[in-house]
KEKE-3310 file (N, C-alpha, C; in steps of 0.2 Angstrom, whole numbers, plus 5000, padded with zeros to 4 digits):
npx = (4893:4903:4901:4902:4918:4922:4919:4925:4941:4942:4940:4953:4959:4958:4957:4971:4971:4961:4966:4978:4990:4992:5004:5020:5032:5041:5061:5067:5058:5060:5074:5073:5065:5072:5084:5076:5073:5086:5090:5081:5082:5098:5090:5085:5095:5103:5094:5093:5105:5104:5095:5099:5110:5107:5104:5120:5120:5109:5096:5093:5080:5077:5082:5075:5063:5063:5069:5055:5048:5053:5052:5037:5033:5040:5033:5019:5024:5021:5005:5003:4998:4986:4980:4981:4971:4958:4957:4958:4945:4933:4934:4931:4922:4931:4930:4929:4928:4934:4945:4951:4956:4966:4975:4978:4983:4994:5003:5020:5023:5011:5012:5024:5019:5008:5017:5023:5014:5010:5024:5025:5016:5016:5026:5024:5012:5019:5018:5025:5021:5013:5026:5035:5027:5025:5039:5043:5033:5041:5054:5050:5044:5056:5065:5062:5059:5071:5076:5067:5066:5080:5080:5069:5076:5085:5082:5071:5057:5045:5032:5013:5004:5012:5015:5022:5021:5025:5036:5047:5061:5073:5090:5096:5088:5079:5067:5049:5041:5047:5048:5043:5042:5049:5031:5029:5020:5012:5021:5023:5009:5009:5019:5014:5002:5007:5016:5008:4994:5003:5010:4994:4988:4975:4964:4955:4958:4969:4962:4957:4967:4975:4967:4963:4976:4977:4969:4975:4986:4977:4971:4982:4984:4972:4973:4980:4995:5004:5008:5001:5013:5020:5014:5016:5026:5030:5022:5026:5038:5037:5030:5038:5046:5040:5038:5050:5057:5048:5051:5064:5063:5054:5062:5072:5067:5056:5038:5025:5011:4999:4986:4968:4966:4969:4976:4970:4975:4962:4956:4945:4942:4956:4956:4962:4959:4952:4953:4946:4955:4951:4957:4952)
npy = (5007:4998:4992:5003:5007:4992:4996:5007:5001:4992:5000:5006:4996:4996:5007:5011:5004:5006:5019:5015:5010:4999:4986:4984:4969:4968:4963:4975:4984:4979:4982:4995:4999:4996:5004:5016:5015:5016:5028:5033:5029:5035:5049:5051:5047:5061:5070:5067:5071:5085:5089:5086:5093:5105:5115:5121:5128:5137:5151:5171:5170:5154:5153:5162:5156:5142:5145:5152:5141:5133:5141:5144:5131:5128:5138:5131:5121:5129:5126:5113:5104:5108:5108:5094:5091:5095:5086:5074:5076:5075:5062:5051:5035:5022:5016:5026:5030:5040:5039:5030:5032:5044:5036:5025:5034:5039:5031:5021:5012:5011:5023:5020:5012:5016:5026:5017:5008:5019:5022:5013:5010:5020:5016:5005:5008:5018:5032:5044:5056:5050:5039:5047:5055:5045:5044:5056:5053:5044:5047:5061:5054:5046:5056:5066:5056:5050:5063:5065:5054:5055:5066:5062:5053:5063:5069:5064:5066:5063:5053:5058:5046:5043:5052:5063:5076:5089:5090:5083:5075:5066:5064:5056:5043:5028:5019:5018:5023:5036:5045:5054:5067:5073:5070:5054:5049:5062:5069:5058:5057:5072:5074:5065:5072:5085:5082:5074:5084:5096:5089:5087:5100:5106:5113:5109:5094:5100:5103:5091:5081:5086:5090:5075:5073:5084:5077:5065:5069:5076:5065:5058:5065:5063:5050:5049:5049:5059:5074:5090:5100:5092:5087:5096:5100:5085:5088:5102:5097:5087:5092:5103:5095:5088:5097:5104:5093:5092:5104:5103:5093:5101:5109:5102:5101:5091:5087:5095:5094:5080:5072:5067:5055:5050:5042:5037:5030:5025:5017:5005:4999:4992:4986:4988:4999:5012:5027:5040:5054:5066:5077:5093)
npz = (5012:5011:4997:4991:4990:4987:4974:4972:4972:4962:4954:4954:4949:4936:4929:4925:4913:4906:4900:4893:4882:4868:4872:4869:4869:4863:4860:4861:4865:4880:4882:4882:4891:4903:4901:4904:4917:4924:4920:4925:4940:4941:4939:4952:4962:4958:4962:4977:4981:4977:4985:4999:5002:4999:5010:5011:5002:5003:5002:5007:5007:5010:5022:5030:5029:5034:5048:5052:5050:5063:5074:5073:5076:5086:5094:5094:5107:5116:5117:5116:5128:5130:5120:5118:5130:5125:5113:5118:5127:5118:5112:5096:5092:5090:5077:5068:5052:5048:5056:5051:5038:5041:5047:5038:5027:5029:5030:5029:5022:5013:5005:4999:4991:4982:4977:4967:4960:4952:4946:4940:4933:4924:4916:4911:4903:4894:4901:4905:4912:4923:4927:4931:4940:4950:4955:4959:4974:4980:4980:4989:4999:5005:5006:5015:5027:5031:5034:5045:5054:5059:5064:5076:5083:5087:5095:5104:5112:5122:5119:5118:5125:5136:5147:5151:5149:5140:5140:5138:5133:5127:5124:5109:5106:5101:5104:5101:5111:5111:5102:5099:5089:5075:5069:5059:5053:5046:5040:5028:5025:5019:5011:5001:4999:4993:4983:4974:4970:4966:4953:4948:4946:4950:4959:4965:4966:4974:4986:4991:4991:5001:5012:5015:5020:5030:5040:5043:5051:5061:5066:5071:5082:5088:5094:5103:5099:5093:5099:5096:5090:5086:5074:5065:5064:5056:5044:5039:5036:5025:5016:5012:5006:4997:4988:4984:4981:4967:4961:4955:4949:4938:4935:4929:4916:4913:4908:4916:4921:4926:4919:4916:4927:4944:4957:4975:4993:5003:5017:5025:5041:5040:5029:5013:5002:4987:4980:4971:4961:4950:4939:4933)
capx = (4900:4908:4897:4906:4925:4922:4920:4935:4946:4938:4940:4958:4964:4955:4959:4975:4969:4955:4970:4981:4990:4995:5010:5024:5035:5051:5067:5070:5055:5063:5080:5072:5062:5078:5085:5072:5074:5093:5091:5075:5088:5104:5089:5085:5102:5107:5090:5096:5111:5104:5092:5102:5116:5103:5107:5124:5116:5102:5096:5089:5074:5078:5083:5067:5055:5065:5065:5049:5043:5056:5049:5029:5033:5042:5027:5017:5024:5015:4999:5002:4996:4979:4976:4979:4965:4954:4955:4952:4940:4931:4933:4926:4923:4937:4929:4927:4931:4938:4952:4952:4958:4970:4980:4981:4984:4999:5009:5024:5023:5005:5015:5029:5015:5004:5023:5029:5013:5012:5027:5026:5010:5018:5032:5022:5009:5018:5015:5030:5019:5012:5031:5039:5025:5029:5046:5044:5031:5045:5060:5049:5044:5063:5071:5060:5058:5077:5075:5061:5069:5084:5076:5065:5081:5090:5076:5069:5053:5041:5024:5008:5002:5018:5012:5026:5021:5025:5045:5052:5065:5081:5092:5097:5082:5077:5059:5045:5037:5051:5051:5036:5044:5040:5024:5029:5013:5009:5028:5022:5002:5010:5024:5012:4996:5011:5017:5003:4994:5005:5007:4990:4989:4972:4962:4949:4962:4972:4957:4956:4974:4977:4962:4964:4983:4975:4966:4979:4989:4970:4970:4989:4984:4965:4975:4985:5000:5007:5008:5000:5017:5023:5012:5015:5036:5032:5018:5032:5042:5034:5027:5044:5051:5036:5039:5056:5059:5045:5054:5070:5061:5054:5070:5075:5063:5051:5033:5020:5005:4994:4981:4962:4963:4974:4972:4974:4974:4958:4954:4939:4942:4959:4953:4965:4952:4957:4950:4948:4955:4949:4959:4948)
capy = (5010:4993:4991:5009:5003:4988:4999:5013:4995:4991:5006:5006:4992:4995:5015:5012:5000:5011:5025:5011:5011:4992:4987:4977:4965:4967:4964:4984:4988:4978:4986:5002:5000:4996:5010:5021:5013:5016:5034:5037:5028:5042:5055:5051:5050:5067:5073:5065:5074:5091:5091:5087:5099:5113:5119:5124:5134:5144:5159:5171:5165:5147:5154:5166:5149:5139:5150:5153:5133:5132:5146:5141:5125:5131:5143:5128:5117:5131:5126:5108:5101:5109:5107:5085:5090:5095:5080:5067:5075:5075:5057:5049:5029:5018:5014:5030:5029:5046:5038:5023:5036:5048:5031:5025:5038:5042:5025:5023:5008:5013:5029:5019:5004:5019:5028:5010:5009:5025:5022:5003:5009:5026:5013:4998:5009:5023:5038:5048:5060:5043:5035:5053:5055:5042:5044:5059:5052:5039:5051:5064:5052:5044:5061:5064:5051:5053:5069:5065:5048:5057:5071:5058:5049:5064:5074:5058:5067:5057:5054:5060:5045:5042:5057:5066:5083:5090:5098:5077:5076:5062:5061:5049:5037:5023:5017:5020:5028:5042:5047:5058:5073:5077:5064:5054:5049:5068:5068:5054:5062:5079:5073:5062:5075:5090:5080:5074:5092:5100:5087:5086:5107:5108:5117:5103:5089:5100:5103:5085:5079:5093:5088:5070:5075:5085:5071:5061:5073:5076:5056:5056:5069:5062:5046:5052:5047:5064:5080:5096:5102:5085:5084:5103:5098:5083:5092:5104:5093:5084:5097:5105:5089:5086:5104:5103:5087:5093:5110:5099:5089:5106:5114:5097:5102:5085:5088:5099:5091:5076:5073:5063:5052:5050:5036:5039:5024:5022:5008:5002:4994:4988:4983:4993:5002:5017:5034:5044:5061:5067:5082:5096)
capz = (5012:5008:4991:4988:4993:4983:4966:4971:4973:4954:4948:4956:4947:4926:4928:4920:4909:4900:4894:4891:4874:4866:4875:4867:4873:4860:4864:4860:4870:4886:4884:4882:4898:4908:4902:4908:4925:4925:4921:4932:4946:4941:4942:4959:4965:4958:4967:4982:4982:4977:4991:5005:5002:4997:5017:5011:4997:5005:5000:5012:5008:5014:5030:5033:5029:5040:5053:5052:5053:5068:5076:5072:5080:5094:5098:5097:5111:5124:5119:5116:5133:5131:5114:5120:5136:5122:5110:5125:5128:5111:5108:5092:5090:5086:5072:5065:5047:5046:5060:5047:5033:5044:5048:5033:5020:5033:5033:5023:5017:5010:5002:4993:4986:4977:4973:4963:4957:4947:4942:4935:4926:4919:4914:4907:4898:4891:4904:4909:4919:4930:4928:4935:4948:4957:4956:4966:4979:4982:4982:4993:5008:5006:5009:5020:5031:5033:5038:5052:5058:5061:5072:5081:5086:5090:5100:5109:5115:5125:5116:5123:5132:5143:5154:5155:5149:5130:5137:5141:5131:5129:5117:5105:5106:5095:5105:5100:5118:5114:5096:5094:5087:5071:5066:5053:5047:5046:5037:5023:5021:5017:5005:4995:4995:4989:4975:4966:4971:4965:4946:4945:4944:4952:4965:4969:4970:4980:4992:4994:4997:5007:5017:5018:5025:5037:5043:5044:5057:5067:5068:5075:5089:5092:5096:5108:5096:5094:5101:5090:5088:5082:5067:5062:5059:5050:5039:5035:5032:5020:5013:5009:5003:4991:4985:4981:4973:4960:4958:4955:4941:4934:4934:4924:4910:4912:4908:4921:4926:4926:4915:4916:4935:4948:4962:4981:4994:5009:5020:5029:5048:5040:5023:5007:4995:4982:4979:4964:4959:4942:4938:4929)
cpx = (4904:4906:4901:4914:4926:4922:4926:4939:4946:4942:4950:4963:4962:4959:4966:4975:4965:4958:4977:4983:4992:5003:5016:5029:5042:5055:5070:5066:5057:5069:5079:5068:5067:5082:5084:5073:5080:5092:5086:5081:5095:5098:5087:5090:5104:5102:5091:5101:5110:5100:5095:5112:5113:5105:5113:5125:5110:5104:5093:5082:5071:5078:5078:5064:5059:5065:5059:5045:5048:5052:5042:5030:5036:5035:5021:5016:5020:5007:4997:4996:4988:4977:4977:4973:4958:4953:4952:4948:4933:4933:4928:4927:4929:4936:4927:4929:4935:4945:4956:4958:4965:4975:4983:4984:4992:5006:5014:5024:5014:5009:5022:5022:5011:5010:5025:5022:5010:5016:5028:5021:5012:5022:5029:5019:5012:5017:5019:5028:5016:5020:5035:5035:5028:5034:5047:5038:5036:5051:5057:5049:5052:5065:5067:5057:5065:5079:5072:5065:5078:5083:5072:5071:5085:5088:5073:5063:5049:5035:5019:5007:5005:5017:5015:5027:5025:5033:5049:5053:5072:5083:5094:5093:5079:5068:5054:5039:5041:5054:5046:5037:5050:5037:5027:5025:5010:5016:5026:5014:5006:5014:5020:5009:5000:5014:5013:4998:4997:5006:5001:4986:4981:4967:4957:4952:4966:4970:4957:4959:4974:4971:4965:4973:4981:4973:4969:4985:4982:4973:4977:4989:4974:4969:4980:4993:5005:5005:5006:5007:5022:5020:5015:5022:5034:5027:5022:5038:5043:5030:5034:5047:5049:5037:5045:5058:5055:5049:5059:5069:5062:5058:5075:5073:5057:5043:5031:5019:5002:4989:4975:4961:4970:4972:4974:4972:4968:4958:4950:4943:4949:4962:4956:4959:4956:4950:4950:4950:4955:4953:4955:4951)
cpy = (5004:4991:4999:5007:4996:4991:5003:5006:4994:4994:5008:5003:4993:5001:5014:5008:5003:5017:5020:5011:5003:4993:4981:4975:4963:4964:4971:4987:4986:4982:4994:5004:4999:5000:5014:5019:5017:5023:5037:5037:5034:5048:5055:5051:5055:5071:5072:5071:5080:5093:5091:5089:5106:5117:5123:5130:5138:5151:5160:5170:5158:5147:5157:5160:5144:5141:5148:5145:5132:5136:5145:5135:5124:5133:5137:5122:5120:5129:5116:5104:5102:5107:5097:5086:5092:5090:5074:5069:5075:5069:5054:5040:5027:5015:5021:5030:5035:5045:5033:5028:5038:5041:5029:5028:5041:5037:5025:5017:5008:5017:5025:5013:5010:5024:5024:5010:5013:5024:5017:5005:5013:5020:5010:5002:5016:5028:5041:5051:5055:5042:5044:5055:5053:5038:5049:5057:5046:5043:5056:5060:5050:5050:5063:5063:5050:5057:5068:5058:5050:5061:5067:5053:5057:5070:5068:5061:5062:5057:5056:5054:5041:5046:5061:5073:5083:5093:5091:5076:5071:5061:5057:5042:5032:5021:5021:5027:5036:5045:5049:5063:5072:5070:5062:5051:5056:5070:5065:5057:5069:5079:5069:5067:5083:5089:5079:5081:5096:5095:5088:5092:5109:5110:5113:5097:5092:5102:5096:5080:5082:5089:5080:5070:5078:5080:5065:5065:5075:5070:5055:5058:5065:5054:5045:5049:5053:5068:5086:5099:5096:5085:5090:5103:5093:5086:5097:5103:5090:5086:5102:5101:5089:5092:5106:5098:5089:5097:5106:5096:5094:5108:5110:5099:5098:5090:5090:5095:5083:5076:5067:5060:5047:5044:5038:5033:5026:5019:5010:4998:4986:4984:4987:4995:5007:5020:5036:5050:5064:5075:5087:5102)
cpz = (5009:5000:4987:4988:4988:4975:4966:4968:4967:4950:4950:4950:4939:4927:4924:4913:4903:4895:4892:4883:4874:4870:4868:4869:4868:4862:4866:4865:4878:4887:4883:4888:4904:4909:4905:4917:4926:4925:4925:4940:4947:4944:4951:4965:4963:4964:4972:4985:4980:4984:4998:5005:5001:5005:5015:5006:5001:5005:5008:5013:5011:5020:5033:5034:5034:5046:5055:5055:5058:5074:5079:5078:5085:5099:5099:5102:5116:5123:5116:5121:5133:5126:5116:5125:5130:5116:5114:5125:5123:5108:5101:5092:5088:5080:5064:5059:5043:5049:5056:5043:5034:5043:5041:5028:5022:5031:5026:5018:5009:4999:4995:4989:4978:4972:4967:4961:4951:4941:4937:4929:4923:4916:4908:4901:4893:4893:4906:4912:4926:4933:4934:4942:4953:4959:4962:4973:4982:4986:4988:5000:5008:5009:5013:5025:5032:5037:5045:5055:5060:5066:5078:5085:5089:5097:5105:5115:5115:5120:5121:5129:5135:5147:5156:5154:5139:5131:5138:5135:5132:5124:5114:5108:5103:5098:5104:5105:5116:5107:5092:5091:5082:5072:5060:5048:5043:5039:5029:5020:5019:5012:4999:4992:4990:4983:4972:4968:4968:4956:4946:4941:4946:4957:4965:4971:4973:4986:4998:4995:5001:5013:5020:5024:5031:5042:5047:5050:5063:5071:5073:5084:5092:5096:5102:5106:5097:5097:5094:5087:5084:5073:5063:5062:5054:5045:5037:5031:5026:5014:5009:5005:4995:4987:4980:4976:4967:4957:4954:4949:4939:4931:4927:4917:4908:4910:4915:4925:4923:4922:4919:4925:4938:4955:4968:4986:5002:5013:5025:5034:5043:5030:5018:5004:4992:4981:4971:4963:4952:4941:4933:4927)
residu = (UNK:UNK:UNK:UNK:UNK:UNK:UNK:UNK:UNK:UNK:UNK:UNK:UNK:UNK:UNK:UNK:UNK:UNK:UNK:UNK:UNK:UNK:UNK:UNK:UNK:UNK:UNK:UNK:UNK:UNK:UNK:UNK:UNK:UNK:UNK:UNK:UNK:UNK:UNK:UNK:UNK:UNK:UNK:UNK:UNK:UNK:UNK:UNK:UNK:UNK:UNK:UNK:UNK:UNK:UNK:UNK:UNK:UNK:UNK:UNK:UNK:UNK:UNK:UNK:UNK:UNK:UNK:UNK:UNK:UNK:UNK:UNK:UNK:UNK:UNK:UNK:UNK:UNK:UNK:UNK:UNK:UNK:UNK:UNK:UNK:UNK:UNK:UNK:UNK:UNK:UNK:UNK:UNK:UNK:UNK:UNK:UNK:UNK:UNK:UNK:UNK:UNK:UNK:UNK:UNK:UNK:UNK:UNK:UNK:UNK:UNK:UNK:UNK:UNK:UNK:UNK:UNK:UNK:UNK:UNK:UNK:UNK:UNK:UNK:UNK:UNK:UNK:UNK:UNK:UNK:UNK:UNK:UNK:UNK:UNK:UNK:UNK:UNK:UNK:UNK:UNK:UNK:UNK:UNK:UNK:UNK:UNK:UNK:UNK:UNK:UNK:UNK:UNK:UNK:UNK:UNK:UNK:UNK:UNK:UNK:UNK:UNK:UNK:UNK:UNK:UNK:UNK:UNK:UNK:UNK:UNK:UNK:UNK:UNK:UNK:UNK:UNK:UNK:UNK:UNK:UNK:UNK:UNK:UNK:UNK:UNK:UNK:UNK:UNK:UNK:UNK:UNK:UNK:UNK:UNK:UNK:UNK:UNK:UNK:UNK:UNK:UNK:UNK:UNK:UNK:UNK:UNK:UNK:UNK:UNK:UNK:UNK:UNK:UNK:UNK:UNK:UNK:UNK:UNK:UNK:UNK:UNK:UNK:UNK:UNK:UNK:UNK:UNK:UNK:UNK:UNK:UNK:UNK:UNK:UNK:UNK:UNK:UNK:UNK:UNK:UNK:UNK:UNK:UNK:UNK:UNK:UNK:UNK:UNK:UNK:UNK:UNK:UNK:UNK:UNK:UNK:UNK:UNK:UNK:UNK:UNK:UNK:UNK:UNK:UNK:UNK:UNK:UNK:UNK:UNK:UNK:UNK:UNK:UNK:UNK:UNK:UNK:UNK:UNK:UNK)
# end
């Protein structure tokens, strides 16, 4: 397994290297690079400020799907309690490498390293669909981890193993013991595997984001981190965010999809690695 991990990691770091075109170091090509920063940065403040004023625009479609995930996730605080007495009791090792995964592929700092590196590669070598990817996996967890740090401060529900039941509830909380609602790892996996999923335009890598995402909201509730109703807000969330910002580009006119291979981040007992998603 680590003789495996040690080639993803490899193959992490050449992969942009192999569709590489010649780079040059001009003067024109640095101030044409700086530009591009400068209007990546205006696009992501106009997206900023479309997506969080879109509430005072909503169709009735916006309000049905809201609803709806309010609703969902209301309906499943009744069975929160049970659904925790059935993961305790279905422990798996601490070392399981599927809890290694969940954890990681959740974290934000993970989510912005593989977001800046898209970008710096679409940047350096020439790739506007990398440089735009991960502009939006940047922009999505940002607005959405806004969103969910905001509810988690303003709902102030206990976590699981405080003991106090799935209805305790304080407001305005900043600790940790009291800011399980939504997941925000379940928030950050949902926003990364909905953006590139959604560039890469294919039904097997969106099999196996989507999975690893799940994975990563399992691992929050096997850990008795979250509550089932906790991961299933921020997985909406972040799943709407990563949704939207793409729409946002589209609508801008930028190119589709993704082309040849995409990277997504691992880790062994701690240890970073890198995955492959080959688009077909």
């Amino acid at each position: 397994m680590k003789s495996i991990l040690h080639f993803l990691a490899v193959v992490f770091l050449l992969a942009p290297l192999l569709a590489a075109q010649p780079v040059t170091t001009e003067p024109d090509s640095t101030r044409g690079c700086f530009r591009t920063i400068g209007d990546d940065l205006d696009r992501a403040l106009s997206d900023g400020v479309e997506v969080f004023s879109r509430p005072w625009r909503f169709s009735s479609t916006d309000a049905l799907y809201t609803a709806a995930v309010v609703g969902f996730t209301a309906a499943c605080f009744l069975v929160d309690e049970q659904f925790r007495e059935v993961m305790q009791r279905n422990q798996l090792s601490s070392e399981n490498i599927l809890l290694e995964i969940g954890d990681s592929y959740g974290l934000a700092q993970r989510a912005v390293v593989l977001g800046g590196a898209s970008y710096i590669g679409g940047l350096v070598f020439h790739e506007p669909a990398f440089r735009r990817t991960g502009r939006e996996i940047l922009e999505s967890v940002a607005f959405a981890g806004v969103l969910t740090i905001t509810l988690k401060f303003l709902l102030g529900r206990a976590r699981p193993y405080m003991d106090e039941g799935a209805f305790s509830y304080r407001a305005f909380q900043t600790t940790v013991d009291r800011t399980s609602l939504p997941s925000g790892h379940a928030t950050v996996a949902f926003a990364v595997s909905t953006v590139m999923a959604e560039e890469i335009g294919s039904p097997v890598a969106s099999v196996i984001l989507y999975g690893m995402a799940g994975i990563t909201a399992w691992q929050r509730i096997h850990n008795d981190r979250h509550w089932f109703s906790d991961t299933v807000l921020g997985a909406a969330i972040g799943f709407t965010m990563g949704r939207v910002v793409v729409a946002i580009n589209r609508d801008r006119g930028e190119d589709s999809a993704l082309s040849r291979v995409f990277i997504y981040p691992v880790t062994k007992f701690g240890a970073p690695g890198a995955g492959v998603v080959i688009a077909f």
